[in-house]
C-alpha positions as CSV (number, residue, x, y, z in Angstrom):
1,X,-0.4,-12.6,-6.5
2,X,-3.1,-10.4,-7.7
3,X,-2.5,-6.7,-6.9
4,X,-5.8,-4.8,-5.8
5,X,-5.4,-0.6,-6.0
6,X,-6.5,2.0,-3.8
7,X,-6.1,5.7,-4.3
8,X,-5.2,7.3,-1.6
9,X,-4.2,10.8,-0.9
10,X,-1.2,13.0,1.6
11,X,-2.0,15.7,3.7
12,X,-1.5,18.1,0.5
13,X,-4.7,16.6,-1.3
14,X,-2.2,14.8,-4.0
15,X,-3.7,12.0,-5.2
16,X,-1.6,8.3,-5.6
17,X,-2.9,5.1,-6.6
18,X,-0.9,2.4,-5.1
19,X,-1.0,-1.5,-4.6
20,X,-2.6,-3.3,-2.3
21,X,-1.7,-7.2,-1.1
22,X,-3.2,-10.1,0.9
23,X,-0.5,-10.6,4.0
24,X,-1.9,-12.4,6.7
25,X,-5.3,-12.4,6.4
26,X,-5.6,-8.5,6.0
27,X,-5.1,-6.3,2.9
28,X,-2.4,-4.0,3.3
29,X,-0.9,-1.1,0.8
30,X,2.9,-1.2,-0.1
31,X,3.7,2.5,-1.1
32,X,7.5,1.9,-2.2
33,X,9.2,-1.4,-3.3
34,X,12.9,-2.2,-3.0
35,X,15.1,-4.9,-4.9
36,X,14.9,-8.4,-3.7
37,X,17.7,-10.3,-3.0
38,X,18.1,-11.9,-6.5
39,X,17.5,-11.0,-9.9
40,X,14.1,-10.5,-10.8
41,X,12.8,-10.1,-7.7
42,X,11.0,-6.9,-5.6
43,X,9.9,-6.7,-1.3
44,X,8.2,-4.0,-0.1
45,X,9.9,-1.6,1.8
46,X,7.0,-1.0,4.1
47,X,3.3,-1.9,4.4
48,X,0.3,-0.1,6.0
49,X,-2.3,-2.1,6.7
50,X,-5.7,-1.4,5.9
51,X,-7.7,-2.9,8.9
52,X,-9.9,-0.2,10.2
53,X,-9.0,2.7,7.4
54,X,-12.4,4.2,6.0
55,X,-12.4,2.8,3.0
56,X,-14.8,3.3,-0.1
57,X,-16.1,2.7,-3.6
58,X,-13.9,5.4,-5.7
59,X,-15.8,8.1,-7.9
60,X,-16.6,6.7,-11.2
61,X,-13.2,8.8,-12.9
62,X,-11.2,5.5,-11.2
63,X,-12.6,2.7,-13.0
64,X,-9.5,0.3,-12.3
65,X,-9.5,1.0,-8.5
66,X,-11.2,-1.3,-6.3
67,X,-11.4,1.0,-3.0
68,X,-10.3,4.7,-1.7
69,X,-9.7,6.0,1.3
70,X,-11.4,8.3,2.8
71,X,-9.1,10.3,4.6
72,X,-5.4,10.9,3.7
73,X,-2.4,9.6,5.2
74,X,0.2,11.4,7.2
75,X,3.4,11.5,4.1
76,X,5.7,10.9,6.6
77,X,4.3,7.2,7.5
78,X,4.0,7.1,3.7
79,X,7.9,7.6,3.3
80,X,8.9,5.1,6.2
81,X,10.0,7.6,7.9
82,X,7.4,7.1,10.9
83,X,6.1,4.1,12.4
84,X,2.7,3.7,13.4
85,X,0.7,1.7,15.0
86,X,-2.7,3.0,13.7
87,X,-2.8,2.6,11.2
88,X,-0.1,-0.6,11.7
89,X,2.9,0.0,9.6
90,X,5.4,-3.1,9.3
91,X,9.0,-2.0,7.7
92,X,10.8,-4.7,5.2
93,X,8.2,-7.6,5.8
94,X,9.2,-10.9,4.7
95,X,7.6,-10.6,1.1
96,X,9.6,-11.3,-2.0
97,X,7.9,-11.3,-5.3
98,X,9.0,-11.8,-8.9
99,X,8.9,-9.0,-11.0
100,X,5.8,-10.1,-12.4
101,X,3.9,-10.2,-8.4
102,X,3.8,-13.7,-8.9
C-alpha cells in the first residue's frame, strides 16, 4: 500500500505530517498505529477520514507532502479520545499491514 502524507495541524498551530490510506474508496489519515496481531505487523488505531476536509496544495517548504489541510483538527479526535462524525472517525478498523505498509 502506498502511503500519501498530509500535514495537518491541532488547535495550538503545531504542525504534524501524518499518513494517509485508501479504505473504501476514500482517503483517510491514521494519526497513531498499534501492533497487529502477529509479528511484523501494524492497524491503525483510528482513522479520520478526509471526505469533505478543505484540503490543499502545501507551501513549497513540504516538498514530500501531497496535500494539507486547511484548518486544524480538534487534538482530542486526534488522540481517540472523541468520536466524530464530521469529520467521520472509525476506531480500530479492520486494517492490518506489514511493517513495510504492504
Amino acid at each position: 500500500m502506498e502511503f500519501r502524507k498530509l500535514l495537518y495541524r491541532t488547535e495550538d498551530g503545531s504542525p504534524f505530517i501524518g499518513p494517509v490510506i485508501d479504505y473504501e474508496d476514500d482517503f483517510w489519515l491514521v494519526p497513531e498505529w498499534l501492533d497487529g496481531p502477529t509479528k511484523g505487523t501494524v492497524r491503525p488505531a483510528r482513522i479520520i477520514c478526509l471526505r469533505d476536509l478543505p484540503i490543499e496544495n502545501p507551501g513549497a517548504q513540504y516538498r514530500d507532502v501531497h496535500w494539507e489541510l486547511r484548518y486544524p483538527l480538534n487534538r482530542d479526535i486526534l488522540e481517540g479520545r472523541r468520536l466524530s462524525r464530521k469529520p467521520r472517525v472509525i476506531p480500530e478498523p479492520d486494517i492490518i499491514l506489514n511493517e513495510t505498509g504492504e
